[in-house]
C-alpha positions as CSV (number, residue, x, y, z in Angstrom):
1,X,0.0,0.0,0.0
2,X,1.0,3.6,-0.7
3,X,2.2,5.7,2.2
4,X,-0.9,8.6,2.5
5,X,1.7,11.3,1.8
6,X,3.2,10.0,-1.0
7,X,-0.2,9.2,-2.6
8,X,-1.4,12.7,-2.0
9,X,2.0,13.9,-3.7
10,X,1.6,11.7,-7.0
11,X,-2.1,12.5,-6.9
12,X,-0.9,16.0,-7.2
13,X,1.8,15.6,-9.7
14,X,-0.9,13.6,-12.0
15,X,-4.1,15.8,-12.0
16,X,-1.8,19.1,-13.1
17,X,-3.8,20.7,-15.8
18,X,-3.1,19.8,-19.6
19,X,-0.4,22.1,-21.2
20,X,0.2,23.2,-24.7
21,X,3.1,21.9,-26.3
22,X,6.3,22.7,-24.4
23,X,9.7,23.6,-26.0
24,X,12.6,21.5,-25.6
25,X,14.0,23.0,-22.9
26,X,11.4,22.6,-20.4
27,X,11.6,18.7,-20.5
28,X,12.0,18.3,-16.9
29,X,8.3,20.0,-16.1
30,X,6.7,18.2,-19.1
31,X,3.2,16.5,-18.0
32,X,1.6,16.8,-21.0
33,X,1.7,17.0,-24.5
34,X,-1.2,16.7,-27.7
35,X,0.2,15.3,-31.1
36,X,-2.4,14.5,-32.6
37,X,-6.1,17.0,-33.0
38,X,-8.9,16.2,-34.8
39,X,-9.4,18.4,-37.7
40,X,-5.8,19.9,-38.7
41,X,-3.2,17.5,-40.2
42,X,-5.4,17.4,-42.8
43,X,-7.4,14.4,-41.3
44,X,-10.8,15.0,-39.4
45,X,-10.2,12.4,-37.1
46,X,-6.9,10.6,-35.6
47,X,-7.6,7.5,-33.5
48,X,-6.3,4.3,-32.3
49,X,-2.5,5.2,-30.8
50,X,0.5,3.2,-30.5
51,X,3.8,4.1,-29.0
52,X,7.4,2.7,-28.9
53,X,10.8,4.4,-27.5
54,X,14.0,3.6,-30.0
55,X,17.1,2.4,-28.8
56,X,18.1,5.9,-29.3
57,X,15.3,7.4,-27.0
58,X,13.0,8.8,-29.7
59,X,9.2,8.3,-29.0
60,X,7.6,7.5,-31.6
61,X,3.3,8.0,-31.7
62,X,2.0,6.4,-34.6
63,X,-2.1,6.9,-35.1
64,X,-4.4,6.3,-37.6
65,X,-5.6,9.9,-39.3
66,X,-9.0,9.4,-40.9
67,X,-9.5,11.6,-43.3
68,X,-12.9,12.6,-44.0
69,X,-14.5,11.4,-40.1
70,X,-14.1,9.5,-37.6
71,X,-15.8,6.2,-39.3
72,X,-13.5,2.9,-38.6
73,X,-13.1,2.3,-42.6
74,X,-12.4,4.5,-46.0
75,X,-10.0,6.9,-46.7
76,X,-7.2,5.7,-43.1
77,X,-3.2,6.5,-43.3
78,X,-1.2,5.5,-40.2
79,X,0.8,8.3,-39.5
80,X,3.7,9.1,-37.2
81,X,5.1,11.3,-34.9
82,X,8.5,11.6,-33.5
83,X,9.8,13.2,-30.5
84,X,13.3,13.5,-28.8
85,X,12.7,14.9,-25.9
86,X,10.4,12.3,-24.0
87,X,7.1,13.5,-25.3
88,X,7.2,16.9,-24.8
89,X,7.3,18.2,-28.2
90,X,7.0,16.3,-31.5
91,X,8.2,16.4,-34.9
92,X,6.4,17.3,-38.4
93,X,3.3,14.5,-38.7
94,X,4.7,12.2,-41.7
95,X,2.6,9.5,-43.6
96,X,3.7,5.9,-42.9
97,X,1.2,3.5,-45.2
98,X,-1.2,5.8,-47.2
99,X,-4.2,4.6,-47.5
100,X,-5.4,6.1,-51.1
101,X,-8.8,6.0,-50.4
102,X,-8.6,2.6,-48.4
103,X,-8.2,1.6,-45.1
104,X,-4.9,0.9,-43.4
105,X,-4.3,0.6,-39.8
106,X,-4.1,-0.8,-36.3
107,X,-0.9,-0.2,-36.2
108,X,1.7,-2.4,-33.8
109,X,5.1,-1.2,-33.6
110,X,7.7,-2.8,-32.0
111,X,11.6,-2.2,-31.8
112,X,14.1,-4.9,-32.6
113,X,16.5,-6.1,-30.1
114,X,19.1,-6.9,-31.8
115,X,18.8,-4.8,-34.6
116,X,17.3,-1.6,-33.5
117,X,14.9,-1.9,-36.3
118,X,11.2,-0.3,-35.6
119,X,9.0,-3.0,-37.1
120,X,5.4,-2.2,-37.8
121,X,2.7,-4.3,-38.8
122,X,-0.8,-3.4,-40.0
123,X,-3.9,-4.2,-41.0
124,X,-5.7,-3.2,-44.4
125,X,-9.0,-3.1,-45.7
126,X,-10.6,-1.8,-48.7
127,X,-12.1,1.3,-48.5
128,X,-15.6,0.7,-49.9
129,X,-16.4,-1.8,-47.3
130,X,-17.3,-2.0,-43.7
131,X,-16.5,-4.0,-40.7
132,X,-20.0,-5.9,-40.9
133,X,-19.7,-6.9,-44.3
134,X,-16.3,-8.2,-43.8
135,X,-17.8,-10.2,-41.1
136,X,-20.4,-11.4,-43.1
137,X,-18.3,-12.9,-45.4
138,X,-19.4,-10.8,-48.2
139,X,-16.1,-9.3,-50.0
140,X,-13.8,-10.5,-52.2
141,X,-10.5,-11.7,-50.6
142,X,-9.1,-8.3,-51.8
143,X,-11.1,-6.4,-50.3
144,X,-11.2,-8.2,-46.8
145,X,-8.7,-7.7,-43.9
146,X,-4.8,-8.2,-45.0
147,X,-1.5,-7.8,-43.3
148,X,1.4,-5.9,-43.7
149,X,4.7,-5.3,-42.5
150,X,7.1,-2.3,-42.6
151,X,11.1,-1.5,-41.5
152,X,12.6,1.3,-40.3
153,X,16.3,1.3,-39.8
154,X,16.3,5.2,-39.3
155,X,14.9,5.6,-35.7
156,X,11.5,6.2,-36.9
157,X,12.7,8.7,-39.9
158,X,12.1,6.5,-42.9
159,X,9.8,3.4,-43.4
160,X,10.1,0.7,-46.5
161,X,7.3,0.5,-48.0
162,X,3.9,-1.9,-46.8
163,X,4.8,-5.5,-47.7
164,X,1.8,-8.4,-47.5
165,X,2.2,-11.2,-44.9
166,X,-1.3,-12.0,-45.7
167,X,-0.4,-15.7,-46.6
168,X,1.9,-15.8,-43.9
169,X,-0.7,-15.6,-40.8
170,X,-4.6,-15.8,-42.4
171,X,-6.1,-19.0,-42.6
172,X,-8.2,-18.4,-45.9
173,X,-11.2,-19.0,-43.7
174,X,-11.0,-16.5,-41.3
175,X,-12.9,-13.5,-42.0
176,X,-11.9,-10.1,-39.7
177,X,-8.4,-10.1,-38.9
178,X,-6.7,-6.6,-36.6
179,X,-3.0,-6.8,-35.3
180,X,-3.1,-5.1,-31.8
181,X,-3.3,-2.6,-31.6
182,X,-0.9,-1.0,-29.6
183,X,2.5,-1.8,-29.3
184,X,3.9,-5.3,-29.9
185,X,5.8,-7.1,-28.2
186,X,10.1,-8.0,-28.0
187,X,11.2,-10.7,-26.1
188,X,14.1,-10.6,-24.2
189,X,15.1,-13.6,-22.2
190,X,14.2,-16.8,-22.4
191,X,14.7,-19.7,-25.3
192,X,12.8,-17.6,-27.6
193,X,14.5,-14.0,-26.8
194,X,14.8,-11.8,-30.0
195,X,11.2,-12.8,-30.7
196,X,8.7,-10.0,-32.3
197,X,5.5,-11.3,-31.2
198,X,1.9,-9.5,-32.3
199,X,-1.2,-9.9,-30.4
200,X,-4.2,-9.9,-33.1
201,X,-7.4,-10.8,-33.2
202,X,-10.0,-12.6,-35.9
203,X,-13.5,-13.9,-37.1
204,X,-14.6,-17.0,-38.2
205,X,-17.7,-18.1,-40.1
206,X,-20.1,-19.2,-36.9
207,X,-20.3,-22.3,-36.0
208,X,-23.1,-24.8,-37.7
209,X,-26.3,-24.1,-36.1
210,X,-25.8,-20.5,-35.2
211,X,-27.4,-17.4,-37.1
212,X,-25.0,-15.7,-39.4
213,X,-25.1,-12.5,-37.7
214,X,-21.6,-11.4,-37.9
215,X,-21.5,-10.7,-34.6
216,X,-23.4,-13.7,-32.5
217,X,-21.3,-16.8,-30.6
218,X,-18.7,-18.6,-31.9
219,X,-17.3,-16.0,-34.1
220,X,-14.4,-13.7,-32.3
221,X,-11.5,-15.8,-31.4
222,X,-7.6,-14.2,-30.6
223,X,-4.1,-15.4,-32.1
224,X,-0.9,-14.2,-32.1
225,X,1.5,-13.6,-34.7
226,X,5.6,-14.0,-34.7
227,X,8.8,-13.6,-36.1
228,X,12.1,-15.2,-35.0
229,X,14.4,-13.3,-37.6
230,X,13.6,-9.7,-37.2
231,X,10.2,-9.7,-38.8
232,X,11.6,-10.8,-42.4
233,X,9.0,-13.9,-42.4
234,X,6.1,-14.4,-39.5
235,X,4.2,-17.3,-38.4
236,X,1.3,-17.7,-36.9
237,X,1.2,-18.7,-33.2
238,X,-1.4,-19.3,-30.7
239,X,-4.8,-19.6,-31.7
240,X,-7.7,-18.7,-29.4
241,X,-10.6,-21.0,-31.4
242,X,-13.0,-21.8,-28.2
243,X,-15.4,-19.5,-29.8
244,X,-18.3,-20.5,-27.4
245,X,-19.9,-16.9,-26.7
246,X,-18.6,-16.6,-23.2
247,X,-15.4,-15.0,-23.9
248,X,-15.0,-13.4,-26.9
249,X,-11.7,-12.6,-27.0
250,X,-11.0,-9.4,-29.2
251,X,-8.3,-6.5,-29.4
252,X,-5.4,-7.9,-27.3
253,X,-2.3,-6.7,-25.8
254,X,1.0,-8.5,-23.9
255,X,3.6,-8.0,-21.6
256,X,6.5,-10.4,-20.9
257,X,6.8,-10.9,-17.0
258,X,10.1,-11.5,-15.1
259,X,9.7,-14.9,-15.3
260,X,9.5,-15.3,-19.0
261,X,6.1,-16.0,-19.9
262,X,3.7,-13.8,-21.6
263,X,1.0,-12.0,-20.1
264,X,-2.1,-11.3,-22.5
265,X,-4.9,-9.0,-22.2
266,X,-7.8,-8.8,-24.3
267,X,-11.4,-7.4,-24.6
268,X,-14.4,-9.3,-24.2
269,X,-16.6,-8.2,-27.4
270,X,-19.7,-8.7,-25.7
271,X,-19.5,-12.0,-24.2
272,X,-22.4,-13.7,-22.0
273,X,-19.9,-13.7,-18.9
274,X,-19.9,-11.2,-16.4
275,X,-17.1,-8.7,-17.0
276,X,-15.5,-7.1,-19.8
277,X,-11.3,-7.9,-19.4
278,X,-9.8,-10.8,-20.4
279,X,-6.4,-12.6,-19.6
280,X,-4.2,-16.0,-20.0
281,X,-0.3,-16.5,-19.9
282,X,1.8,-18.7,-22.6
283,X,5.2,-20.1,-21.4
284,X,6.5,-20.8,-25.1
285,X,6.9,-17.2,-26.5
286,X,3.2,-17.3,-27.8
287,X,3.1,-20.5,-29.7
288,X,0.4,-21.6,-27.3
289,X,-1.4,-20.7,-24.5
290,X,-1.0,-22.5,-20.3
291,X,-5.1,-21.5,-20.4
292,X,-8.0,-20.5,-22.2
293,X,-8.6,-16.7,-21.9
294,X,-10.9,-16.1,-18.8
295,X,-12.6,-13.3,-17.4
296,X,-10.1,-11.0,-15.2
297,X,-12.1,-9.6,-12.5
298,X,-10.2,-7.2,-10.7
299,X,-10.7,-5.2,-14.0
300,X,-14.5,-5.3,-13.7
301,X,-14.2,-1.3,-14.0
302,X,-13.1,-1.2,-17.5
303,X,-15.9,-0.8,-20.4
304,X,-15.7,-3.0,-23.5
305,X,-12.1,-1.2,-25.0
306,X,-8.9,-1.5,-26.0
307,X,-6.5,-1.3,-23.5
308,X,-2.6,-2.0,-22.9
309,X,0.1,-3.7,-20.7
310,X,3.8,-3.1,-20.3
311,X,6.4,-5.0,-17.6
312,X,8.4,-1.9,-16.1
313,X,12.1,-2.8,-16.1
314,X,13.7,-3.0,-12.8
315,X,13.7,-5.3,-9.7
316,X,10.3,-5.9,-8.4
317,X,9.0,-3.4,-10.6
318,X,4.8,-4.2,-11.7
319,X,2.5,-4.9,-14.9
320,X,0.9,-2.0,-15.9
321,X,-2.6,-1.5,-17.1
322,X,-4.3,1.5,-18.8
323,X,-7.6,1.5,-20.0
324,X,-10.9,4.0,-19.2
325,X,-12.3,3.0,-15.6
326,X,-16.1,3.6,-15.7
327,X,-17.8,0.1,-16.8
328,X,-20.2,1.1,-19.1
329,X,-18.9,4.2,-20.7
330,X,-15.0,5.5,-22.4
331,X,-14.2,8.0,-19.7
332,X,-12.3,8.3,-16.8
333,X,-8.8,6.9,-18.1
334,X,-6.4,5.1,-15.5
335,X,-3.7,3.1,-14.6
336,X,-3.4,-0.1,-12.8
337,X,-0.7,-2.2,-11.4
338,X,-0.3,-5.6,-10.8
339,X,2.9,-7.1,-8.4
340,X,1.7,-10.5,-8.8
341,X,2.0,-10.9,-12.9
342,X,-1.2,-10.1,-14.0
343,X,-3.1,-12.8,-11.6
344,X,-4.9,-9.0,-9.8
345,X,-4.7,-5.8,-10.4
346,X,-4.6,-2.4,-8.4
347,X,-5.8,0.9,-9.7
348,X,-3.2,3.2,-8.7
349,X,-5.0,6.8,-10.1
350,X,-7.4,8.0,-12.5
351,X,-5.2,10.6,-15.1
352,X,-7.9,13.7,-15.6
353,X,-11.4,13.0,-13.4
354,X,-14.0,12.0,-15.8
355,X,-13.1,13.2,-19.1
356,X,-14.4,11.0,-22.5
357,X,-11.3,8.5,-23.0
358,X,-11.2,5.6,-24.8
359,X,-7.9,3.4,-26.6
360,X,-4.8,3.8,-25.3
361,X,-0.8,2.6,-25.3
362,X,1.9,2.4,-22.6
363,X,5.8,2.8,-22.6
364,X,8.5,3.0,-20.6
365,X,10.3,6.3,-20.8
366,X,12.9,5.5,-17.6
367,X,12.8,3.7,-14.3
368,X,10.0,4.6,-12.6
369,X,8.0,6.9,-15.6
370,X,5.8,5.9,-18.1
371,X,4.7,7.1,-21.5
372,X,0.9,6.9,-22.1
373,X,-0.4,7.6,-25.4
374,X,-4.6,7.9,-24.9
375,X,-7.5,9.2,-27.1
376,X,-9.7,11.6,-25.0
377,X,-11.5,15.2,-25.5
378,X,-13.4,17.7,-23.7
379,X,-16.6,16.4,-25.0
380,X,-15.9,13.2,-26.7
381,X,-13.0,10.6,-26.9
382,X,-11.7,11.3,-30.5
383,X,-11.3,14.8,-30.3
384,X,-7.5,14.4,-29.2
385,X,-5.0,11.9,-28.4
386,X,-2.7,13.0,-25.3
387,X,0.6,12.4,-24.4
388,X,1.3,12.0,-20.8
389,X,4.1,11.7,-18.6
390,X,3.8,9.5,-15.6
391,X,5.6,8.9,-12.4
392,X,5.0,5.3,-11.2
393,X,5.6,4.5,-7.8
């Protein structure tokens, strides 16, 4: 438990009003910072964030601009941010994958270690169709969900150009397919360390017997996605297939813990069981998984979002969680923090009182502070995504 005092001080510290940009110099005060507003850019809406520090420090904030609104398919670049001075201020916006009146995003960086390479896969879609009708099973396979992945040996500068891994990790009978999103994942110890591993998630036709709805049980199921040589070819890994309309595991995130094993966190897309957070560990690098996913409780505040994990560096350091933390509305975004690896979780502060919020991504910016990356607004969740500086204790 936190001392009183010292939770009064990092209450403090947390709740200090947002602040425009600041310059370069004024790093060491830096709370906040907004690289990404609705409207200017030239895109009317940027949404679903992803973040990644280089092994030369830069953050990088990559985001999906939408062009003409804030609709989940046409006209979607990702785009990319770059900052060298922890978040504070940020470069020119640059296009990474343009979308030429399709759909690319869900973007999932993830740095290299042993190259320094940023790797970052994607997800495409054609422009013309929606979600449901790719669910429905009634595109072409062109138009449907693809995957893509992309280099940069420049610290974020530069990107090669989108290359198709479709064949790679999409069973031809799956129908939605999203990496992430939200960072991916690089592991570092273990039998498998040097591993780029990608939460994603997928639909299936649903099972015989059950209404064709596109959205009814036995159709959202989780899988992972890997690479053992720096993300030149990629596998598919664990495959969450129960698809029984309990747990319907959906937009997933991971974390490796101390120990070695991966943590995974997911959403429930509307399952029948109580609560809307989902977890399960693997202990092979996500090949497989020790457990089905199951319903993680001491997360019963979080509404039916994305949300992300990270393992702070450091000896006894925790798991943490961010996510909105009102159960039946995107508002309210928090942290949490888990010193047991992921088995329960703590909330350890709520970031600006009851403000719209909704998908966001953590990083580590040095021991003890984090880098979160969340959507949120004055009046709605998309208006802005915010950088904040966090002190963890």
């Amino acid at each position: 438990m936190i001392p009183l005092s010292r939770a009064l001080l990092v209450a403090t510290a947390f709740l200090t009003p947002l602040t425009a940009l600041h310059p370069a110099h004024s790093t060491p005060g830096c709370v906040s910072s907004v690289p990404y507003v609705g409207g200017k850019g030239g895109y009317a809406t940027y949404r679903i964030p992803a973040t990644v520090v280089t092994r030369h420090g830069t953050v990088l904030a990559f985001a999906e601009g939408r062009r003409t609104s804030a609709a989940d398919t046409g006209d979607i670049d990702v785009v990319l941010r770059r900052s060298t001075d922890g978040g504070c201020t940020w470069g020119p916006l640059t296009v990474v994958a343009a979308g030429e009146g399709d759909t690319r995003g869900n973007p999932a960086p993830v740095v290299d270690p042993r190259s320094g390479a940023v790797v970052l896969v994607t997800s495409y879609n054609s422009g013309v169709v929606t979600e449901d009708q790719i669910m429905r099973g009634e595109v072409t396979p062109e138009q449907s969900r693809r995957v893509f992945v992309q280099r940069s040996r420049d610290d974020g500068r530069h990107f090669t150009p989108p290359r198709d891994i479709t064949a790679e990790v999409k069973p031809p009978d799956w129908r939605w397919y999203a990496t992430g999103p939200g960072h991916a994942l690089a592991l570092t110890r273990g039998p498998h360390a040097g591993r780029l591993l990608v939460p994603a998630n997928h639909s299936t036709a649903p099972l015989p017997g059950s209404p064709d709805t596109g959205q009814g049980p036995g159709y959202d199921g989780g899988h992972a996605l890997y690479s053992d040589d720096g993300g030149r070819t990629w596998h598919l890994g664990f495959v969450d297939d129960t698809y029984d309309g309990g747990t319907n595991t959906n937009e997933t995130s991971a974390a490796q813990l101390p120990d070695g094993r991966v943590y995974f966190s997911a959403r429930d897309q509307y399952g029948s069981a109580p609560g809307n957070r989902l977890d399960t560990y693997s202990s092979d690098g996500g090949a497989t998984l020790d457990r089905p996913f199951r319903v993680q409780h001491t997360l019963d505040a979080v509404p039916v979002v994305e949300g992300s994990v990270l393992q702070l560096q450091g000896r006894d350091a925790p798991l943490m969680f961010s996510a909105p933390s009102e159960p039946t509305a995107r508002r309210a975004m928090a942290l949490w923090s888990s010193t047991n690896a992921g088995h329960t979780f703590t909330k350890l502060l709520t970031l600006s009182g009851r403000r719209p919020a909704a998908y966001s991504d953590l990083a580590q910016l040095g021991r003890g502070t984090v880098g979160l990356l969340y959507e949120t607004g004055a009046k709605g969740a998309y208006e802005t995504i915010e950088f904040r500086r966090v002190r963890v204790p």
